[in-house]
Every structure is written in C-alpha cells, then in structure tokens.
C-alpha positions in Angstrom: 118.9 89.4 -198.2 119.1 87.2 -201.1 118.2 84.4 -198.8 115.1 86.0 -197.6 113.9 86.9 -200.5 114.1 83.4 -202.3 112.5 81.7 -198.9 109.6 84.0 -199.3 109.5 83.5 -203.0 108.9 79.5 -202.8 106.7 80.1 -199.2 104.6 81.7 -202.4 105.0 79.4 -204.9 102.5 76.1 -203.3 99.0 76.5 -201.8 96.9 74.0 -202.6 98.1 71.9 -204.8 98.5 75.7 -207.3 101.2 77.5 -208.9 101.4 81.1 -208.4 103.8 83.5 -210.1 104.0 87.1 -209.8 105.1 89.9 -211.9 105.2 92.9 -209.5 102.2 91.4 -207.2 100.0 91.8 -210.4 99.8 88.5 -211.4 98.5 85.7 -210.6 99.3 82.0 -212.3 98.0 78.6 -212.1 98.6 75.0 -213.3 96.1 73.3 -211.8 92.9 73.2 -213.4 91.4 70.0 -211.1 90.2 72.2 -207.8 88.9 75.2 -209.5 87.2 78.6 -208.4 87.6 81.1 -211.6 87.7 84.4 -211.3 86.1 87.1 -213.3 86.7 89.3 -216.3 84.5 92.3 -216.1 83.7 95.9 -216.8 81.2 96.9 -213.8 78.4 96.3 -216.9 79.2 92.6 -217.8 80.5 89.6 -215.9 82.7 86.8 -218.3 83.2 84.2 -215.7 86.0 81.7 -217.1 86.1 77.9 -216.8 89.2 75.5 -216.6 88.1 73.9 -219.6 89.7 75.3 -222.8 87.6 77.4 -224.9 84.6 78.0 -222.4 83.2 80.3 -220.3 81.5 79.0 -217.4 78.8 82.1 -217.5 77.8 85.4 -218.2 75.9 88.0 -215.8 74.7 91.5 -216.6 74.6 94.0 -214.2 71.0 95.7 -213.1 69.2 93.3 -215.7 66.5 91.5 -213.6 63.2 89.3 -214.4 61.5 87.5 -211.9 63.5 84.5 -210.2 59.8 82.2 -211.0 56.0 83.6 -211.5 56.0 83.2 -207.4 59.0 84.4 -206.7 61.5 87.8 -206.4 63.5 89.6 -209.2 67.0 87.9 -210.2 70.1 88.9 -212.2 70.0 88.0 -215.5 72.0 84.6 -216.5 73.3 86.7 -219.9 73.5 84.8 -222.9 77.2 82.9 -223.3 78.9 84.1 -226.3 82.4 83.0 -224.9 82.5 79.2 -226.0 84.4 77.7 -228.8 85.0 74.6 -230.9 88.8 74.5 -231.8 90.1 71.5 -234.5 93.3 70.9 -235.4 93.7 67.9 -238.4 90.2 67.4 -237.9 90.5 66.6 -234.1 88.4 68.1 -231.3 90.7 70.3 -228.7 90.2 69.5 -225.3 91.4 68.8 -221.8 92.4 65.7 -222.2 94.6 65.7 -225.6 96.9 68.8 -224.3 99.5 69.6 -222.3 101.1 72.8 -220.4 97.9 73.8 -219.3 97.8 77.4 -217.5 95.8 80.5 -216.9 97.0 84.1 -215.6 94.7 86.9 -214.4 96.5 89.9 -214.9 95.1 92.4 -212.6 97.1 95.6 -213.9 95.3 95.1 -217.7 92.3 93.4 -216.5 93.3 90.3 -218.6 92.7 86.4 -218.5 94.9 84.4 -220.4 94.4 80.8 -221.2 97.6 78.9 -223.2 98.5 75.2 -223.6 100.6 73.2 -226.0 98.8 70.3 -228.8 100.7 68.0 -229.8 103.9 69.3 -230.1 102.6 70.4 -233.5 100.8 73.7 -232.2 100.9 76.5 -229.0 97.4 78.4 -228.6 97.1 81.5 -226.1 93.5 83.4 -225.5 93.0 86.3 -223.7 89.9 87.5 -222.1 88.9 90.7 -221.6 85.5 92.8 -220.4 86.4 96.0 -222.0 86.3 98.5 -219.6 85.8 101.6 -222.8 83.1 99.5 -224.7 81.5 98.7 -221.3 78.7 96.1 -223.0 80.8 94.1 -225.1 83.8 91.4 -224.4 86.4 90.9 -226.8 88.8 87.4 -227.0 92.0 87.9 -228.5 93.4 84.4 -229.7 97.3 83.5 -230.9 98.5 80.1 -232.6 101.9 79.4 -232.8 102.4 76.3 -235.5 105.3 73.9 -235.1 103.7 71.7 -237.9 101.3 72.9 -241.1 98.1 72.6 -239.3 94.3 72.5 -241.0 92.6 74.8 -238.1 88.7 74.7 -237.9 87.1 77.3 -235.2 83.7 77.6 -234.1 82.3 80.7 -232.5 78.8 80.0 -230.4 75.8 82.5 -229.2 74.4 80.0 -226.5 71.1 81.2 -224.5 70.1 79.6 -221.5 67.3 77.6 -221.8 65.0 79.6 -219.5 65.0 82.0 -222.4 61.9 82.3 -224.6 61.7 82.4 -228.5 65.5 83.4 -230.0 65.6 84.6 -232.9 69.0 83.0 -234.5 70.4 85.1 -237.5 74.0 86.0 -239.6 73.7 89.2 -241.5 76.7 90.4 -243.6 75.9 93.8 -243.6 78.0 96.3 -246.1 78.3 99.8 -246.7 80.6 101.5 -249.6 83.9 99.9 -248.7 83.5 97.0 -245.4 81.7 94.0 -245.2 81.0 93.2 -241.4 79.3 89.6 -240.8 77.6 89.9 -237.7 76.1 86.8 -236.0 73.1 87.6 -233.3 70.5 86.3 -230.8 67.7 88.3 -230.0 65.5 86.6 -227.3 62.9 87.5 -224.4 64.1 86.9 -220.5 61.6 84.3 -218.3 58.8 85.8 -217.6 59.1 88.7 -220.9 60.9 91.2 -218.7 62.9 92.0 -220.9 64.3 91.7 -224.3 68.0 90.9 -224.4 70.2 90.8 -227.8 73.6 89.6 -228.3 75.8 89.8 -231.5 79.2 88.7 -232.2 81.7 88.2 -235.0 85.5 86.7 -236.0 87.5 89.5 -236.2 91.2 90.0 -238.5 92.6 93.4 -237.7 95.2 93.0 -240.2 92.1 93.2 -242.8 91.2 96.2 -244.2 88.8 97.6 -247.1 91.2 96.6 -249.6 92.3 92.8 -248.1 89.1 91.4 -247.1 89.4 88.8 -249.3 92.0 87.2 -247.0 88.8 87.1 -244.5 88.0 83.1 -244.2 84.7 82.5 -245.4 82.6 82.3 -242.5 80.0 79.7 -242.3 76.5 80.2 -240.6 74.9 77.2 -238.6 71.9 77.2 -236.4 72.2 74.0 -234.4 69.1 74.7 -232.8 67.2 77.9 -231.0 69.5 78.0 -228.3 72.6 77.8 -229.7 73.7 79.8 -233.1 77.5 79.3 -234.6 80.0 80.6 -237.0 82.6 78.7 -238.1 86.0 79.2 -240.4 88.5 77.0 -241.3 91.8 78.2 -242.4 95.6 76.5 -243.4 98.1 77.9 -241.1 102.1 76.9 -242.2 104.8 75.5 -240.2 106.3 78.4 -238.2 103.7 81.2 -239.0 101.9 82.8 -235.9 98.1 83.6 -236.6 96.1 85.5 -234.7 92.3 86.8 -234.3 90.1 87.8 -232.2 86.2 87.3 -231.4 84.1 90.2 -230.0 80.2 90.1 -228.8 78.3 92.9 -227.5 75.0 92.3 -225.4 72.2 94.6 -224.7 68.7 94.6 -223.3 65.8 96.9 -222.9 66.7 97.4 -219.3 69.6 100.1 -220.8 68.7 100.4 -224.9 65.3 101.0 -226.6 66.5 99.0 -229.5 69.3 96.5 -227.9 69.3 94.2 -231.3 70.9 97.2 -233.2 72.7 98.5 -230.4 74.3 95.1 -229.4 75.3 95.1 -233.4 76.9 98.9 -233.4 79.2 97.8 -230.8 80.6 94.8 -232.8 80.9 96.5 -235.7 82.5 99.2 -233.2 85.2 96.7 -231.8 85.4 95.3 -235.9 86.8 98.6 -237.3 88.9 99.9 -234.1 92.2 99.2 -234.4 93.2 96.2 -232.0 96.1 98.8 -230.5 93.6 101.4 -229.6 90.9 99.2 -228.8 92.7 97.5 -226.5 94.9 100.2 -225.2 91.8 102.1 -224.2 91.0 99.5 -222.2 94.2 99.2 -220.7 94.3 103.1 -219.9 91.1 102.9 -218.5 92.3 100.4 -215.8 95.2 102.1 -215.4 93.7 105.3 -213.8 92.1 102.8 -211.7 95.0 101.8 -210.5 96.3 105.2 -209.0 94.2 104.6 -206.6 96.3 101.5 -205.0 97.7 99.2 -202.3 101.2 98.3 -202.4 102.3 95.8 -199.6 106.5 95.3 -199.3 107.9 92.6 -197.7 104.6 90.3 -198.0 104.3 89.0 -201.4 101.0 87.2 -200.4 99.2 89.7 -199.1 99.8 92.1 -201.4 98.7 89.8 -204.0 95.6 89.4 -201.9 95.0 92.7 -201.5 94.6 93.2 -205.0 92.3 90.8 -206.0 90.3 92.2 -203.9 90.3 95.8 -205.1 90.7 93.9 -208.4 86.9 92.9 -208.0 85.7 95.7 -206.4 87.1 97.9 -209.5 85.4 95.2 -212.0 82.6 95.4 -210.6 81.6 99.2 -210.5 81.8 102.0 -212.8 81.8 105.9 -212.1 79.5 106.5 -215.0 76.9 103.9 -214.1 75.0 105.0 -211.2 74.7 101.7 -210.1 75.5 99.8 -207.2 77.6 96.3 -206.2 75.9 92.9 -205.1 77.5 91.0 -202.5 78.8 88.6 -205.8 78.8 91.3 -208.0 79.1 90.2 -211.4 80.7 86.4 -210.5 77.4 84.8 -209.7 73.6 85.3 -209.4 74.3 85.2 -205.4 71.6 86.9 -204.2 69.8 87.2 -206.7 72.2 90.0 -207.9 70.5 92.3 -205.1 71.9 95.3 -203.5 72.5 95.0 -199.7 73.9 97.2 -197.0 76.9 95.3 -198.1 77.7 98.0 -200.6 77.8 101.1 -198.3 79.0 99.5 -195.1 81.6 97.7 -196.6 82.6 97.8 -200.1 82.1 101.7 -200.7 84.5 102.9 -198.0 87.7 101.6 -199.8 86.0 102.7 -203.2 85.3 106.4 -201.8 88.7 106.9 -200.3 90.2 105.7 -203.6 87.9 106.3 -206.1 85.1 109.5 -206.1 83.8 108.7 -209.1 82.6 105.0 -208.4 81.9 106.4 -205.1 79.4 108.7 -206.3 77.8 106.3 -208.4 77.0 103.8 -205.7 75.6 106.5 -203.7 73.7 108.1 -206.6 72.1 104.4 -207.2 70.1 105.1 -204.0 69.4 108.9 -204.9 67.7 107.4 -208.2 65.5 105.3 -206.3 64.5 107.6 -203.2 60.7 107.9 -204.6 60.3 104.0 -204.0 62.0 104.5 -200.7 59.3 107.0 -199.5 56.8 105.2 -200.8 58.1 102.1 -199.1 58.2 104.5 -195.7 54.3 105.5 -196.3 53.3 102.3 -196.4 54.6 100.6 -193.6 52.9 104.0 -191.7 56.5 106.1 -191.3 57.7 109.1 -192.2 60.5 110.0 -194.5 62.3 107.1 -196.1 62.8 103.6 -195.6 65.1 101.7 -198.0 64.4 98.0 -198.6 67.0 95.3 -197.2 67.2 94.0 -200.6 66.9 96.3 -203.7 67.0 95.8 -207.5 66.4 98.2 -210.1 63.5 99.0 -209.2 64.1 100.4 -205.7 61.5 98.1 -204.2 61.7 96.2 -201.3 63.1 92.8 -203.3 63.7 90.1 -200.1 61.9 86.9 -200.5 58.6 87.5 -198.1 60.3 84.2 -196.0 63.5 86.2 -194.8 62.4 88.4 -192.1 65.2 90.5 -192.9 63.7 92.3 -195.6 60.7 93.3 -193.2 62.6 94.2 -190.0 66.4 94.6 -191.1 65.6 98.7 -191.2 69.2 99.6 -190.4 69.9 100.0 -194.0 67.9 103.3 -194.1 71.0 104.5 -191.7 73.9 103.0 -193.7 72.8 104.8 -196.9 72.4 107.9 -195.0 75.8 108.0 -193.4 77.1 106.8 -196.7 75.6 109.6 -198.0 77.4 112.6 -195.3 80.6 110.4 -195.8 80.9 111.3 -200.0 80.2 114.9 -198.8 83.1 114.7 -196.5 85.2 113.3 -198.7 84.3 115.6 -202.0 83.1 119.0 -200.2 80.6 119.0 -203.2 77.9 121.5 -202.2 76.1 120.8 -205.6 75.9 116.9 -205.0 75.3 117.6 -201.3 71.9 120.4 -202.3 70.8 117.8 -205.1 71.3 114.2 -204.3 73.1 114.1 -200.9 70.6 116.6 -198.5 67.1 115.2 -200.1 68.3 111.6 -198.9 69.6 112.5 -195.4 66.7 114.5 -194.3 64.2 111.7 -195.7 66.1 109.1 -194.0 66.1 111.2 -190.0 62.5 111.8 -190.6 62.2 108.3 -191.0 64.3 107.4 -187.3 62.3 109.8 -185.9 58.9 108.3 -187.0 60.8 105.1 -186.3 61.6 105.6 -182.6 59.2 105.0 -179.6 59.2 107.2 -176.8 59.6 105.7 -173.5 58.5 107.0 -170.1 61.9 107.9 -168.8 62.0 110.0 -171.7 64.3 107.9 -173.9 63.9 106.4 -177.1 63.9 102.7 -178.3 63.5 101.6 -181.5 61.7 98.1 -181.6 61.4 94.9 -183.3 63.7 94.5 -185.9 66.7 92.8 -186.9 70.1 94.0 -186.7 73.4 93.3 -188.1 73.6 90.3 -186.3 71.0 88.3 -188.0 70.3 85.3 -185.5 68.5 87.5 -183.3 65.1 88.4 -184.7 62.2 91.1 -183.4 64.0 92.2 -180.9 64.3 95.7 -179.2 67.2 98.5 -179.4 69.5 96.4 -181.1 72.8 98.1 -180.6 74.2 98.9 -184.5 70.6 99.6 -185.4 70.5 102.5 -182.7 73.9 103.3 -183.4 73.4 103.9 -186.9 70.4 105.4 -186.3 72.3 108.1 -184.2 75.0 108.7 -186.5 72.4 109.4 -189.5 70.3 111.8 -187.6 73.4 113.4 -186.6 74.6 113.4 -189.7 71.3 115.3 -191.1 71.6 117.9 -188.9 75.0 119.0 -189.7 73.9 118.7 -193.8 71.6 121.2 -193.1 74.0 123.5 -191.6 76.2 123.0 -194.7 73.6 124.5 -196.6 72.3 127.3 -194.2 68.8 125.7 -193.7 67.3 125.1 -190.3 67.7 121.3 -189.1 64.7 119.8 -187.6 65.3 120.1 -183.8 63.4 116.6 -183.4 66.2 114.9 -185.5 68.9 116.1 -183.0 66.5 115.5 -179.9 65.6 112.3 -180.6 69.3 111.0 -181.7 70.8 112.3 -178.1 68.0 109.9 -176.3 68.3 106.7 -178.3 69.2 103.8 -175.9 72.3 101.8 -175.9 71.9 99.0 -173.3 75.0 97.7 -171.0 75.4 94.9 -169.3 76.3 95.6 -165.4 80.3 95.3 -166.1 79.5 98.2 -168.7 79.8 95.7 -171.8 77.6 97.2 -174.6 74.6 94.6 -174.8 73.5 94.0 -178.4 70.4 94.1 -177.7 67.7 94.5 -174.8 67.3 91.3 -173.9 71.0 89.9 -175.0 71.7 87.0 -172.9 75.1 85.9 -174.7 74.3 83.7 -177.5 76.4 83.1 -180.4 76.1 85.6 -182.7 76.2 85.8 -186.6 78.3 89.0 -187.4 79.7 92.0 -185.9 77.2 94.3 -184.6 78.5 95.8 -181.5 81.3 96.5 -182.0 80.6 98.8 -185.1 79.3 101.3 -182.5 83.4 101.4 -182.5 84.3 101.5 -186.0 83.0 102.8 -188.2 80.4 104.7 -186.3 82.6 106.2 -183.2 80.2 106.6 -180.7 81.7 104.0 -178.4 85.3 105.5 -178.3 86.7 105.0 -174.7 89.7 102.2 -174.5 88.2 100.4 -172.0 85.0 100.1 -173.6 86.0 99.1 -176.9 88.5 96.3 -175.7 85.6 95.2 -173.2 83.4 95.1 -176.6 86.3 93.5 -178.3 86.6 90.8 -175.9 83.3 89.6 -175.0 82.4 89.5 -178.8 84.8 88.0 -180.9 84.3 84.5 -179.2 80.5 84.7 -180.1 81.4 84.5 -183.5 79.8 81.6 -185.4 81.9 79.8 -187.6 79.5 79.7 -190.7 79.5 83.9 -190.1 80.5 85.7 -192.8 83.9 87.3 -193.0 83.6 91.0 -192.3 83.2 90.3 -188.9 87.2 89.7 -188.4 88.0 92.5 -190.4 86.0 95.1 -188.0 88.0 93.1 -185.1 91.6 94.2 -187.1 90.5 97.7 -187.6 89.4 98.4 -183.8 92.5 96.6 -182.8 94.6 98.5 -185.3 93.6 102.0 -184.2 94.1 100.8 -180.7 97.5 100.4 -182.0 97.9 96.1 -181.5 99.4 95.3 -184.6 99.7 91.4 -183.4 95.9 91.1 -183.1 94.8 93.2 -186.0 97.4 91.3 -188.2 95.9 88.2 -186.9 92.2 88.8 -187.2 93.0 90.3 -191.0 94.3 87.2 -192.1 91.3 85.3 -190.3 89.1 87.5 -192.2 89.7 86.0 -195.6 92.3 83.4 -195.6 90.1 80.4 -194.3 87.6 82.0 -197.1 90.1 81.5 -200.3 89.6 79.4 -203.2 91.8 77.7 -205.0 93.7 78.0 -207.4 93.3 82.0 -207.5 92.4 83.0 -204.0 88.6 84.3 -205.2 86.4 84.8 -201.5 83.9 82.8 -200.6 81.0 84.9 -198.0 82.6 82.0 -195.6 85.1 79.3 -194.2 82.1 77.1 -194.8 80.8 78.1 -198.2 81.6 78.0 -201.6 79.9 81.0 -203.7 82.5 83.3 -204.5 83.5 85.8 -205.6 82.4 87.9 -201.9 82.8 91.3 -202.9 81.9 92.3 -199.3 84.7 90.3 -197.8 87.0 92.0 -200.2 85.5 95.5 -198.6 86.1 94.2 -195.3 90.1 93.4 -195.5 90.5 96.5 -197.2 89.4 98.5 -194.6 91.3 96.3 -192.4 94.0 98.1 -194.5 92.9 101.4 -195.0 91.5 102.5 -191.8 93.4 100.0 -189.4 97.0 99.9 -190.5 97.3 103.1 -192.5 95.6 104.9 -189.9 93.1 107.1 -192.5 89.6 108.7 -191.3 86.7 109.9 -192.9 86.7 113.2 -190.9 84.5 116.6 -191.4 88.2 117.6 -192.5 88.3 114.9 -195.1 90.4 112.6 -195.0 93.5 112.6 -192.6 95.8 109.7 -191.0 96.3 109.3 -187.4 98.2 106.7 -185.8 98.7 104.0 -188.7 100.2 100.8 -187.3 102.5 98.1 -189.5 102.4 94.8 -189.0 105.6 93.2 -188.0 104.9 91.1 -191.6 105.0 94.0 -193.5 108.2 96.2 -194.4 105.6 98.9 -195.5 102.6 100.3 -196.5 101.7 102.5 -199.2 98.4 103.9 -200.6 98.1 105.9 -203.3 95.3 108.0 -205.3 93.8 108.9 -202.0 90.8 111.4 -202.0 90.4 114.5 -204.8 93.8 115.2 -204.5 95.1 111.7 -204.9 97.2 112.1 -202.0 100.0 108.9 -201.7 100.1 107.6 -197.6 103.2 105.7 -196.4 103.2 103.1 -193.2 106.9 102.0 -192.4 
C-alpha cells in the first residue's frame, strides 16, 4: 500500500515542466512561472485574473457590465478597471521577477484563495493572498505578510489603473472622517467606450490592528496621480529584523449597470472591508465557500482527477451566484471570450452539474432568462413566430447579441428548447409550484408556442422544422437537424406536462405537433443529423444528445450505432463537450473502459499549464472553458454515478466506476443534500 500510494504521489508531482502539491485534492501548487495560464479569483460578480509576475494582476472582468465592442459593432463585457497592481521596494530597490527567488503560487480551491510568496534577498519573505470575496460580492481584498530577516526600509505602491478605452477618469484621494475614524479612500470614477456606462472603483491600504485610538500608527499615505489612467497611493514604513508585518489592500468596483450612484457605493464597500474585522471579513468569505462545497466530488484512488474535478466545479462556483439572477459565459469571468455572452452553453452544459448540486445558483441561471422573456417575444414577433424565441447570444439586455456575420445567431434556434427543458428540469428537481406558476410555466408555454409556429407541416402529415443551424455548427441552413428536432420535442413535451402540474388545459397543438417532428435515419437505422447528412466531419455532438440528455433515442442498438458512426466525425479543433456526451452514453451503457477514456479526452488534451485551467479546445488557448468544465462533470454525475433528472427527482440507476477510481462520492445532492457513493 505504502508503495502505491508514493508511485501515485510522484505520477502527480511533474506535468509540464509544473509542480503540483495537494492538501486533500484542494490544492493546487506551482513553481514554474515561464509557461503560464492563471486561473481566477472570483465571486460570480467580479473576475481578478492573476499574472506570474509578482504584484500584478493580469485583468479584471465584471459580470453583466456591457458597452458596445466598437460604434459598428455588438455589446462586450466590460475590461474592469485593475486595482490589483503594486510597486513593492525594499532599500530602495524595485521587486521583481528577476531579483527573487522561491517563486510559487497556490490556488486553494476550499477558501477560494490565491497565494503568491517568494524570498528577496535572503533579507526578506513576502506572501499575498488574493481573494474575490464571495460576502462583499463587488469588492476584492489582498492580504499581504512580510517576514524580515534584515531591518528593511519597505516602500509600497497601491494603483487604480483604467484601461485606456475608458473616457474622462476622474482621479481623487479623499480622507474622509466621522467622530472617531479616518478612512483614506483612493477612487476612479470614469465613463465605459461608447458612455454606457459609468463605472467607479475605490480602494485603500488597510491595518486591522488599527483602531480609533491607534491610527496614528497608520503610515502616512501619499496621493499621486501619474496621469488619468493610472491613480496611486503609496506608504513607506521601517520594518525590524525579525518582526512580521502585515496589511492588506481592498477595492470595490461598481457601475450603473447595478448602482444608481456606483462612486459612493464603490466607497461604502471599502470603507465596509476597512472597519470589519479581518477574522470576520474573511471568515465570511470562507463560510460562504464552504456551503458551496457540500455540494461536492470526491474521487479516491485518483489523485489527478480529483484535483481536476474541482477546478472545474471550482469555476463553475466562482462564477455564479444564487442571489444574482444571472447567468455564466462560456469564459465566465476569466476572459472577455465571447464577448462575455450568454450561450446555450449555460443550460446544456454548465447548469446540470449546478442544479443537481446547487438550487440556488440553479435558479438564478434560469431566472436570468425569465428576466428577459419580454425581449424574447419580441424577438419571436419579429422574425413572424409565435411565442418566444431566445437569441443565440444574449447580454443584459436579452437581445439577440451575435455579430450579424455568424449565422448562428440568425438560424441557431435550438436555444429556445434548451432554456425550456432547462426550465422543466429546475421544477423536477425543486417541486416548486410557486417558481413553476411564476417564472417556470410563462417560459415553457412561450417557448412550445414558438416550435409550433416554428414547424412546417409536410404532406405526409409530419413536421420539419427548416433552415437553421444546429449543434453541430459546420452544417448551415439545413433541414430537421436532429438535436434541433430533438430538443424541440422534449420542450413541447415538457410544456404539456407543466400545464398539468398546474391544472390548466395544455394546448393540444403542442403535443400534436411534438409526436410528428421528423428524425431522419439512414437505411442501417443510424440517426442522420440532418436531412441531407452525407457523412462529413462534424463540429460537436449533436446526434447523439437525442441520447443523453434528451432520451428520446433510448434503444442499445441505436445508441451504440449513434455512438459509433459519430465519434470518428469529430473534428479535432471541436470543442470539448463532445467527448464528454460520448462518456456519459457509454457510462449508462455500463462501459466503464470507454467512458473513462472519452472523459479524460474530453479535457486533458485541453489543460493548461501550470494549473490545469481549460481551454474550449486541444487547439486553442482562451481558457478558462467554463463549458468544458460542465461537460466532465456530467461525465461524472450522470455517467459514472449513475444520477437522473427524473419526474421523481433525482434518483441513481446503474452508476459505473472506472477501474481508475477506488470510489466515488457526491455529496449535497438535490433539496435534501442527499450524499451518493460509487465503489
């Protein structure tokens, strides 16, 4: 046994060229800051995206903050304003890359936490610690310790940089005072690219061991603008031989898309985080992430994949909240991928891990499309159909917000599905009769008078549904794409039986039409993606989610027929959920050799050094892919553990462990946080 384990440990220990430790499978460690891909600190409001150089963040990116990309062009994320960057001098000289030593960096997935430490000298050992605090949701807060070997002269320099595409900051510091505290508050207030919005950040030094009565042991804090774009404080302070001194630096940042008044707001939370006690402010944040963490995947017997597993549901907790009402871009709040736009990524992929482990986030992605339902009819009306049509690319607005160029946001209609079946699946899950009469019935009977308006009625009595685009994205305007039909079915299916929960009379078209919608073969009974599919390489999956998740192909035969013919169609520069709906078919068909493969091939060729973040493929290089990470885990969830989103809830039926794996256990599953072991 002991010889196992310490083979498995240094298997773990080298991957490209990176040092990984592990306390627990929370942790992950590296030494090598040459071939880098950060990984993120954030709350589901704010994005802090670190860098390998020391002291500085490589960006910041607020979530459902948009102005237009150019005067020509669609809506984009906002790049926020970087508050994260720092000067550091030590006896007058400059900290940097090159003049330390003992470089390394730990995300600590439990807390949320991203530590940066290194040595100077011999004379001095600094550790920083990042966090996006997950209980003051618009603020970050950087928690800094120096260890002196040797009586050092320490000069620091705290920055507000905005991005140049910003227009007119406004660069002030403002000791503001009541009775008893002084709080010295640095702030940029400036307007987005095109006047959008107005976005405000604020930020301060921060001493918790000061209090009303010992602020004179505050440093005096220097203000200097050194020019519009970039505003700094300063302090310089003597720290003895063998002392430890520590501070912090916290910055809040608002805009109009959330506050009326974001310069004040951005200033309330700083003065918030200023006067909390670092234990409680902190420890709320830690709590917070701990109940996120009963909802969990624990791998034994793999120490890779299980730290794999959780950077994925690392991200996909980071990036959501279940008090926002908002939604997750395929980046989420890494990169302005996308243009920060919400896709059917969210609720085919990255919502069912989230809704089997998590209600509360799961309502609020699902609730982001309830809030925007208006523009979605509209949207319907004027493309001359009925009911609801969702665009392929929304941003806060609701609107349709693909570039006109990609045809996918004119023809890719089988989002209006997805976010109904996304819909009936929270019900399932939650049994909420008050969401389901407010939010979650108003959707799903929009969205099947839509597929009925949608569908064309064809003299044998059928029903096609023509010229769009479906999953698999190579193939454009063509007919009765397979997962478009599919989906279609399942939604109008779906509507009928909401209906029923509520004691109103269903449409009869909704059911009529879904029980007539065509799925085309080929003559060996292979489902054919499309009607004129002649076997060309394909980008994606599409198929073969008539199998999972939609369950209207179901037969063996069928599915492994599916299986076969499509998984060598695959294009290499595909993106990586495709793999992972191979693993869960094969899972539930109970091959644990090919599910275990095609999970691994769903993400591995897609890591990054040093920390493993996802790019969207083998090819690329933007992650983090929060839609890969929503693939594997459903590779987990609903292949190897066996769960199902059922009219029952959620039950397990035939869960499968790879031979890899000693076991399997999830926890925090549904309303009754329910624990499921594989073994």
């Amino acid at each position: 046994m002991l010889t196992r384990t310490f083979f498995s440990y240094l298997l773990f220990l080298s991957i490209t060229g990176s040092v990984f430790s592990q306390q627990k499978g929370w942790q992950i460690t590296t030494t090598d800051s040459q071939n880098y891909t950060g990984v993120v600190a954030a709350n589901g409001r704010i994005g802090i995206l670190p860098s390998s150089k020391i002291f500085e963040i490589d960006k910041i990116i607020l979530n459902n903050v948009y102005d237009k990309a150019s005067p020509l062009g669609v809506s984009q994320i906002l790049l926020g304003m970087n508050f994260g960057n720092f000067d550091f001098f030590i006896n007058g000289e400059q900290l940097n890359n090159a003049n330390i030593s003992d470089w390394k960096q730990t995300l600590q997935m439990k807390e949320a936490r991203f530590t940066t430490s290194f040595t100077y000298k011999n004379i001095a050992e600094i550790t920083y610690s990042i966090y996006a605090l997950r209980n003051v949701p618009y603020a970050g807060y950087i928690d800094f310790e120096i260890k002196a070997s040797e009586d050092i002269d320490l000069k620091v320099i705290g920055k507000i940089q905005t991005p140049q595409e910003y227009k007119s900051p406004l660069n002030t510091f403002r000791i503001l005072k009541d009775a008893e505290t002084t709080m010295p508050i640095l702030q940029t207030v400036a307007k987005s690219r095109l006047d959008r919005h107005t976005v405000a950040t604020s930020g301060t030094f921060i001493w918790h061991t000061i209090n009303s009565t010992r602020e004179n042991q505050r440093p005096k804090l220097t203000h200097t603008k050194v020019s519009e774009y970039d505003n700094q404080l300063s302090f310089e302070k003597k720290v003895p031989k063998g002392e430890n001194y520590s501070f912090a630096w916290t910055a809040s940042q608002c805009t109009t898309q959330d506050f009326n008044d974001p310069q004040n707001e951005s200033e309330r939370f700083v003065i918030f985080n200023l006067l909390t006690p670092k234990d409680d402010l902190l420890g709320q944040h830690k709590q917070l992430w701990e109940s996120l963490w009963q909802g969990d995947i624990i791998i034994e017997g793999d120490l890779q994949s299980q730290l794999d597993i959780r950077l994925a549901l690392y991200h996909l907790y980071a990036f959501s909240r279940g008090d926002s009402d908002l939604s997750i871009a395929p980046m989420g709040l890494s990169s302005q991928g996308y243009n920060g736009h919400i896709f059917w990524d969210t609720e085919l992929w990255m919502y069912p891990p989230l809704l089997v482990l998590n209600q509360d986030i799961g309502r609020s992605l699902v609730n982001y499309r309830s809030d925007r339902l208006e523009a979605a009819k509209k949207k319907a009306l004027n493309f001359g159909y009925k009911g609801a049509m969702f665009p392929w690319e929304s941003d806060d607005t609701g609107e349709e917000a693909t570039p006109p160029w990609a045809l996918t946001g004119t023809f890719e209609h089988h989002i209006t599905a997805d976010v109904g079946i996304a819909f009936w699946n929270y019900y399932r899950v939650t049994k909420d009769k008050n969401w389901l009469k407010k939010r979650g019935y108003p959707i799903l009977k929009e969205v099947a008078d839509y597929w009925v308006s949608r569908s064309t009625l064809n003299k044998d009595g059928s029903y096609s549904i023509k010229n769009v685009v479906g999953a698999n994205e190579f193939a454009s305007n063509i007919d009765d794409n397979a997962f478009t039909n599919g989906s279609a079915i399942t939604c109008l299916q779906y509507a009928t039986m909401a209906a029923e929960e509520l004691g109103m009379n269903a449409d009869v078209n909704w059911n009529h039409v879904s029980s007539k919608i065509k799925i085309h073969k080929f003559d060996d009974g292979t489902t054919k993606e499309h009607s004129t599919y002649d076997g060309d390489i394909i980008k994606q999956a599409d198929v073969n989610l008539l199998s999972y998740p939609l369950n209207i192909i179901n037969d063996k035969e069928t599915v492994l027929k599916d299986l076969k013919y499509y998984e060598p169609k695959l294009a290499k520069e595909g993106p990586a959920m495709a793999q992972s709906v191979f693993a869960v078919i094969y899972a539930r068909l109970g091959d644990a050799e090919n599910a275990f493969r095609l999970f691994k091939r769903s993400y591995e060729p897609n890591k990054r050094p040093p920390f493993g973040a996802l790019a969207e493929a083998a090819t690329s290089n933007n992650p983090y892919f929060a839609t890969g990470a929503g693939g594997m885990l459903q590779t987990v969830i609903f292949g190897f553990a066996g769960l199902h989103i059922t009219e029952d809830g959620i039950i397990q039926k035939n869960p499968i462990l790879p031979k890899q794996w000693k076991k399997l256990i999830i926890t925090g599953v549904g309303l009754e946080k329910k624990t499921y072991k594989v073994e």
